[in-house]
N, C-alpha and C positions, 0 to 999 in steps of 0.2 A: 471504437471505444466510447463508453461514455464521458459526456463531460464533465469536467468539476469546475465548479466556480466555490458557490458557497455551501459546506455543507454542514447541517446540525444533525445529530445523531448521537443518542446513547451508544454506552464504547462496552467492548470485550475485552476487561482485564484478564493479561497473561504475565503475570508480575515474576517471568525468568529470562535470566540472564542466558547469555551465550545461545538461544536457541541456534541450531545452524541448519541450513537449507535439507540434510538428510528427515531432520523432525519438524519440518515444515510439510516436506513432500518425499518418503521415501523412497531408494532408487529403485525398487520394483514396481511402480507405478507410471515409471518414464517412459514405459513403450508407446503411447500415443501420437502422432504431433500434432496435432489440433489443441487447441486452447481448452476445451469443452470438457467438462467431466471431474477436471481435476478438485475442484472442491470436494467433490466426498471423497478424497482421502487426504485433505488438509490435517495434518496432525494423526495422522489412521493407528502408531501405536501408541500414544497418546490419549487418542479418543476413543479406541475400539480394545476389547478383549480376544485372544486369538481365537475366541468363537465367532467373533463379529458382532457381541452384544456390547452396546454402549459402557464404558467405565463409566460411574455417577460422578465420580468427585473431578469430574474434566470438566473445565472451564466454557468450553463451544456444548457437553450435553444437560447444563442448567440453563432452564428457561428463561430466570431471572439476566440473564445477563446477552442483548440485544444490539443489534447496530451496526452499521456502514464502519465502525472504527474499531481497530485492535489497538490496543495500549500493551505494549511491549518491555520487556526489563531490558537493559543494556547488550550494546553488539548482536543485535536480530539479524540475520541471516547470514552468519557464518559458514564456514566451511566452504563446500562446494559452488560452480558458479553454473548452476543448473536452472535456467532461465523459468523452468516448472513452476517454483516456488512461488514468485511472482504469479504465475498460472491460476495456481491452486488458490490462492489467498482472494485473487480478483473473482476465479468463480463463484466460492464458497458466497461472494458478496460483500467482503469489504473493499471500500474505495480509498481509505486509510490506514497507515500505521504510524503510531505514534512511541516513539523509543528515544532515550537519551545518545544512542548513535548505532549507524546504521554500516553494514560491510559494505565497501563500496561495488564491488558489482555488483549485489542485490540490490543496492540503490538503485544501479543504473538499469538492470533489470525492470527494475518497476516502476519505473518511471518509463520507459519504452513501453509499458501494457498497464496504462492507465490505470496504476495504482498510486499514490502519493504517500512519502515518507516525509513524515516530519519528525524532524530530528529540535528535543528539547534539552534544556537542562534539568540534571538527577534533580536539582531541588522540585521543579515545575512537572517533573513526570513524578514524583513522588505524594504530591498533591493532589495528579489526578490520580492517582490507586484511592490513598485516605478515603477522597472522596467517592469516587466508584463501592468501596470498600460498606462505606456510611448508606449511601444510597445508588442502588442499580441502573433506578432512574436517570441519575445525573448527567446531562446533557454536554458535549464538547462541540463549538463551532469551529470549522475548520475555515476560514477564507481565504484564499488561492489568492485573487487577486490582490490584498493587502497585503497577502505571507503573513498572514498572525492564526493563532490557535488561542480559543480563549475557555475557559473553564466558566461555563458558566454559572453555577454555585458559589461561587466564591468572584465574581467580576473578575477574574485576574487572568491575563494574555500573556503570549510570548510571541515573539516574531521571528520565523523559521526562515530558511534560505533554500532558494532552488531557482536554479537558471533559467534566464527569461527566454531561450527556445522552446525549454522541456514546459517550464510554467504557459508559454504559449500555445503548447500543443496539447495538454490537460486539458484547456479552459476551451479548447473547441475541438477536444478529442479526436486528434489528430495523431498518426504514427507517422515515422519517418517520411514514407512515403505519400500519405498524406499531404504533408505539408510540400514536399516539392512538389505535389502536384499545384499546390493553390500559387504557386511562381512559373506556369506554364506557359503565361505571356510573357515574364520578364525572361525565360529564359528562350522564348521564340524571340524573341524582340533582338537581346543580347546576338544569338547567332545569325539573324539578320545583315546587324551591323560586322560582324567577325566575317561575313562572305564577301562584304561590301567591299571592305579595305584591305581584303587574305591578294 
């Protein structure tokens, strides 16, 4: 996975509520299991026409609106707990989401394949739309290692929460496995001493 430490990035406003994981990633799409692919059909009846021609007035087929970060309405990924979504969201290319609250498996979803939720308040996620809204441009710093999110147009932050295992395995893009590998001596070491005194 890649790592995230500090990232700035114009954002993709998706200013709705309740998306749930079928309109993230529909279930005719799930027959894969590889990670790979899933972004062209992030949002596909959303995005696509049932010809397969691009909808215009869909927020991923305007140029103007660019970036590692999705800005999300309330409760993003509802429903099912289809680990895709995650999938599809990281392929497409964001490494963020930014929503006033998040379903908890998809959280924890995405935070196992190195995407990052950051969960703000409706007032502070409603500021960044306005401003996305005003200018396309407009820039959001994400820093992991503070846990803050700051709008950069306007100087104003918020400080997000995420567990400092998950926050540790982000910042050196690490998966489960991953990480116990990087404990291969402590846990050689550990069974050492368990044969010593078994």
């Amino acid at each position: 996975m890649q790592k995230i430490s500090i990232i700035k990035s114009t954002a993709v406003p998706l200013p709705e509520d309740n998306v749930d994981t079928d309109q993230i990633i529909p279930a005719r799409f799930l027959k894969a299991t590889s990670r790979e692919g899933f972004g062209d059909n992030l949002f596909r009846d959303w995005r696509y026409e049932s010809d397969g021609s691009p909808k215009k007035d869909f927020v991923l087929n305007n140029n103007k609106y660019q970036g590692e970060i999705l800005v999300a309405g309330k409760n993003f990924g509802s429903g099912s707990s289809r680990e895709h979504a995650a999938w599809a969201l990281y392929d497409y290319g964001f490494r963020v989401v930014i929503s006033s609250f998040f379903a908890d498996i998809f959280k924890s979803n995405a935070l196992n394949n190195g995407l990052l939720p950051v969960q703000v308040s409706e007032q502070f996620l409603s500021k960044i739309f306005a401003e996305i809204e005003k200018d396309p441009e407009t820039a959001i710093t994400v820093d992991l290692p503070e846990q803050k999110v700051t709008l950069n147009s306007l100087d104003l932050s918020e400080n997000f929460e995420v567990s400092d295992y998950k926050k540790k395995c982000l910042i050196n893009g690490f998966d489960d496995i991953d990480y116990i590998l990087t404990l291969k001596n402590e846990i050689i070491d550990f069974e050492k001493q368990r044969v010593r005194f078994s």
